[in-house]
N, C-alpha and C positions, 0 to 999 in steps of 0.2 A: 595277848598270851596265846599261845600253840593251843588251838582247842585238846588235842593228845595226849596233853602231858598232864598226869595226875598230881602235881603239886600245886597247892596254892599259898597266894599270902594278901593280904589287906595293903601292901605297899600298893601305888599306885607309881609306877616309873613315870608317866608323862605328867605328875603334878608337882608343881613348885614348893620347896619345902623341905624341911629338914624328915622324914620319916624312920622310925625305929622301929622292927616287927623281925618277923621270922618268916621264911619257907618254910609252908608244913609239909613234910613228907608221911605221907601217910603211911601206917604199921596197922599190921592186924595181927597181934598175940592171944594166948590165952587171956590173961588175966585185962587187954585193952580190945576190942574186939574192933574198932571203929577208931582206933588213936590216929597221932600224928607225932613226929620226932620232928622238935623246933631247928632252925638252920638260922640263929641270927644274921640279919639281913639290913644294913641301913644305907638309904637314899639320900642325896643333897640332889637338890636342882634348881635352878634359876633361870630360867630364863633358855632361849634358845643357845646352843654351843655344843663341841664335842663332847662325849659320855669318853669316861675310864672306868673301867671294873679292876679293881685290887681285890687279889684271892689270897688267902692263907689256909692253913689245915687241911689243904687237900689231903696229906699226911696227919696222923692226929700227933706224930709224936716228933712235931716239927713244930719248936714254939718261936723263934725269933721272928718270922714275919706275924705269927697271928697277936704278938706283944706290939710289935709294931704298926701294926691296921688299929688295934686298940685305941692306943693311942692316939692317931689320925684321925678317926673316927671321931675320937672324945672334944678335939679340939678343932674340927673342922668344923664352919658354920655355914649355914645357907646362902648370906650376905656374901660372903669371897667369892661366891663361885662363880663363874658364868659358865653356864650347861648342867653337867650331870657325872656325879660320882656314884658309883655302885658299891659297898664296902661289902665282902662276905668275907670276916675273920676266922673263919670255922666251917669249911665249905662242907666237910663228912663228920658234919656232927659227929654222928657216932661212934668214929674213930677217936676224935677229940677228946670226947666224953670217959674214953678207956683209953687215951693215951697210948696208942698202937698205929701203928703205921694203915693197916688198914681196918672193915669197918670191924666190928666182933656179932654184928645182923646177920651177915653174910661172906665173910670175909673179902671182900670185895676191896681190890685199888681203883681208887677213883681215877687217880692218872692210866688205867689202863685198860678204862672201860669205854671211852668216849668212841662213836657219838652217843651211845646208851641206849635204852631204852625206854619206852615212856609205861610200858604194863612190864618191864624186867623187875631186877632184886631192888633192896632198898638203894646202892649204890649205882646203879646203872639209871634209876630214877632221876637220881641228881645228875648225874651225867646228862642224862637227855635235856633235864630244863633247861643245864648251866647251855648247854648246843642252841637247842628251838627257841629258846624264850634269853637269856643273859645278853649271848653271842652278838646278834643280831644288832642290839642296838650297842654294840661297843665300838670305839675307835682306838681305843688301847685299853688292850688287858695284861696285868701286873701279875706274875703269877710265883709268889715268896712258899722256897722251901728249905729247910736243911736236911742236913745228914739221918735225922731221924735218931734209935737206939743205936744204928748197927755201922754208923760216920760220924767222923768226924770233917768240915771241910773248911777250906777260905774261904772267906768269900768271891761270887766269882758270880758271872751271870754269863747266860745264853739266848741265841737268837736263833730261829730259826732263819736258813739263808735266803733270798729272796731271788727271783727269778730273772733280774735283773739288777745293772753295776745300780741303779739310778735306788731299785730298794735297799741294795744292801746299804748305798750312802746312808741312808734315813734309816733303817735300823742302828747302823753302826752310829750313828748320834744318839739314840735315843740309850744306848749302852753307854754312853760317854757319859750323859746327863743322869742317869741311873748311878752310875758312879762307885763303881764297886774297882776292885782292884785289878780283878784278872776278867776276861770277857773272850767268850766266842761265839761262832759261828757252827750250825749244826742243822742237818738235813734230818737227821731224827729218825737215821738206821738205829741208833741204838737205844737202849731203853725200851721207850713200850711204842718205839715207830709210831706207825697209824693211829695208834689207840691213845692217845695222849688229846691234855687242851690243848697245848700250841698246832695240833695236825688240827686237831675241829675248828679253829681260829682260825688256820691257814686256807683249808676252805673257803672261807668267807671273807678270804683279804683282809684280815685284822690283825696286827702288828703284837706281838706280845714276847714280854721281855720276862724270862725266869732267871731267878739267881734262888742260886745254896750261900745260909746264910751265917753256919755252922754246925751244931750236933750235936749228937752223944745225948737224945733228949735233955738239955739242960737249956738254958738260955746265957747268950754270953750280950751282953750289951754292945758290942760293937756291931752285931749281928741286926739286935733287935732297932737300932737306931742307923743304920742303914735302908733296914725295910721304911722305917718311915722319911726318912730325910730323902731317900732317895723315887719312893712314890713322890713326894711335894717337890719335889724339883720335877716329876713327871708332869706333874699337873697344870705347873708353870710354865713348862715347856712346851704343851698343848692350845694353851692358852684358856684351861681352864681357873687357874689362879694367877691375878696380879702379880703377887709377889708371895715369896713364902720366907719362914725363918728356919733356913736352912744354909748350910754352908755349904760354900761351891764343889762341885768335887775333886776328886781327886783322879791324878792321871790314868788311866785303864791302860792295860797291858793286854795288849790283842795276844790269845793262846788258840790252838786247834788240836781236836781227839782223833787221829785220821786210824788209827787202829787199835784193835784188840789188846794188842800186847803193852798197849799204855796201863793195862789194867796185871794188877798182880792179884792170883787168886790161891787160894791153900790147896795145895794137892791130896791132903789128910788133916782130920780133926786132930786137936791138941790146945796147947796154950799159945799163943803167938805172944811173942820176945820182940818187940820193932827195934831196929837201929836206926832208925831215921826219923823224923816230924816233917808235922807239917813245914810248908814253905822252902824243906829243903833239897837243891838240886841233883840232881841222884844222875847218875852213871850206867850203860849198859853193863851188866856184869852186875854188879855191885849189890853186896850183901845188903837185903831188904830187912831181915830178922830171923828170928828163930822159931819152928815148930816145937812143942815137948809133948809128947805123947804122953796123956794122961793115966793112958792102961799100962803101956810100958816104960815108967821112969826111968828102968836103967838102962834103954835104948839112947844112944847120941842122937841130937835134936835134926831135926830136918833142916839143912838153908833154905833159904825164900830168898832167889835173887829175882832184880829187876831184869827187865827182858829187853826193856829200851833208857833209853837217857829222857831226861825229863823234870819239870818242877811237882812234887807232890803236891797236891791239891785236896786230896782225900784220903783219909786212914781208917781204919777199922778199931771204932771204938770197944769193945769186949775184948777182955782178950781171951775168952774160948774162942774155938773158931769150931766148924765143921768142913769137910771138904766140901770146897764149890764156893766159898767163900769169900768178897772182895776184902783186899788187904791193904790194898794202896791204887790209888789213883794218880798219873800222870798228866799235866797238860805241856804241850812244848810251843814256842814262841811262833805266833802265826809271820809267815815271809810278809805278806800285802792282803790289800783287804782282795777279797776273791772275786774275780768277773763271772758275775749270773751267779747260779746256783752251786752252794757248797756240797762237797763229797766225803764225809767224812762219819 
């Protein structure tokens, strides 16, 4: 362990064994002056062989992977394994805990704090472990999220691109085997760029596969039984498990986000009226939905068109919106898998 980092736990990663404990993250409040906030944490290990780390809850208001690690967790045994699984169902606790995107300690996103800090906020703490101490010993890291309150999405996973045709091949299998429906490639301009796990992974040449798994905090089972079917097929694939009971997948549809205007956003607050859903293919031009201004009902509603042609991928589950708002998400059909590093 990073002598730096002020989180501990009684796991011991290099011992053989089924272990269940926690990351304490330590808090100092009024009423706890010397506490710690648990970070459930379970180890499998056998033997020498590749490690995989499977994350959930980096999001607290993202339940279809941390139902699906659950699970994996409960029914994975020491005996199957050869090497080493890392399971963290609930990586910001405290987000978890309040059911919010991020923490309610410090309002902190964990995807957008890495590499963190080891004396930073409570969030930036875990950031730095999951970097100095998780990172390090993984050879795939699984990293399950959805839409959270504020999306809805398909499922759909991403890779970051890889700096050569020889990695992209070996990501783009490792999508294949993951086995969600739609998959891309992404250099990780958008979002939280630099500040995210898959940039702190990428540093360290570790391979790591994110999928959105649906949303609108609720859990929809095809979501949550994805996260786990499709870790145990990772694991297999690694050659950390024999064999698993899971079923093979299903064909992946190579998509790419090469620009902005795949995104639709509210130019003004109101009620958002969608004409379209998910999955379905949408048109440059084409009526997205309606605004209704709440202050002025007797104003005629604002159109929301798309700006490009595209498969919807992601909707805005509330239907208040505020301006600045995402309202729909596009992906469009990738040509070939990309030589060297993707641009988009």
């Amino acid at each position: 362990m990073s002598d730096s980092t002020r989180i501990w736990s009684t796991i011991d990663f290099t011992k053989d064994g089924k272990q269940v404990d926690f990351l304490r993250l330590p808090i100092s409040t009024d009423i706890s002056a010397y506490g710690w906030i648990p970070v459930p944490t379970i180890c499998l290990k056998n033997g020498d062989g590749p490690t995989a780390v499977l994350i959930a809850g980096t999001h607290g208001d993202e339940y279809e992977g941390q139902i699906g690690l659950m699970r994996l967790a409960r029914g994975l045994h020491q005996s199957e394994v050869k090497g080493r699984v890392i399971i963290l169902p609930s990586l910001n606790f405290p987000a978890v805990q309040a059911g919010r995107r991020v923490s309610p300690i410090d309002e902190g996103n964990l995807n957008r704090l890495y590499p963190g800090r080891a004396h930073g906020s409570a969030t930036e703490m875990i950031a730095h472990y999951v970097t100095q101490v998780i990172l390090p010993m993984a050879d795939l890291v699984v990293d399950l999220h959805s839409g959270g309150r504020s999306l809805d999405y398909l499922p759909c996973a991403l890779a970051r691109g890889g700096k050569t045709t020889a990695e992209n091949e070996k990501l783009l299998e490792l999508l294949r085997v993951f086995g969600v429906p739609l998959a891309e490639f992404t250099d990780g301009t958008g979002g939280g760029g630099n500040t995210t796990l898959p940039a702190a992974a990428e540093d360290l040449g570790i391979p790591v596969i994110t999928a959105e798994l649906g949303g609108g905090a609720t859990v929809r089972r095809t979501g949550s039984d994805l996260a786990e079917q499709g870790a145990l097929r990772l694991l297999k694939h690694i050659g950390i498990l024999a064999s698993c009971d899971a079923p093979d997948p299903e064909p992946v549809r190579m998509m790419r986000c090469e620009s902005t205007d795949l995104f639709v956003y509210a130019d003004s607050g109101g009620l958002f009226e969608p004409w379209v859903d998910l999955g379905e293919e949408v048109s440059e031009g084409q009526l997205a939905g309606m605004l209704h201004s709440i202050e002025e009902p007797h104003r005629p509603p604002q159109e929301v068109l798309f700006r490009c042609s595209g498969l919807v991928v992601c909707k805005r589950h509330p239907a208040l919106a505020n301006r600045g708002d995402c309202l729909f998400g596009l992906l469009q059909d990738a040509a070939a898998l990309p030589l060297g590093r993707i641009q988009c």
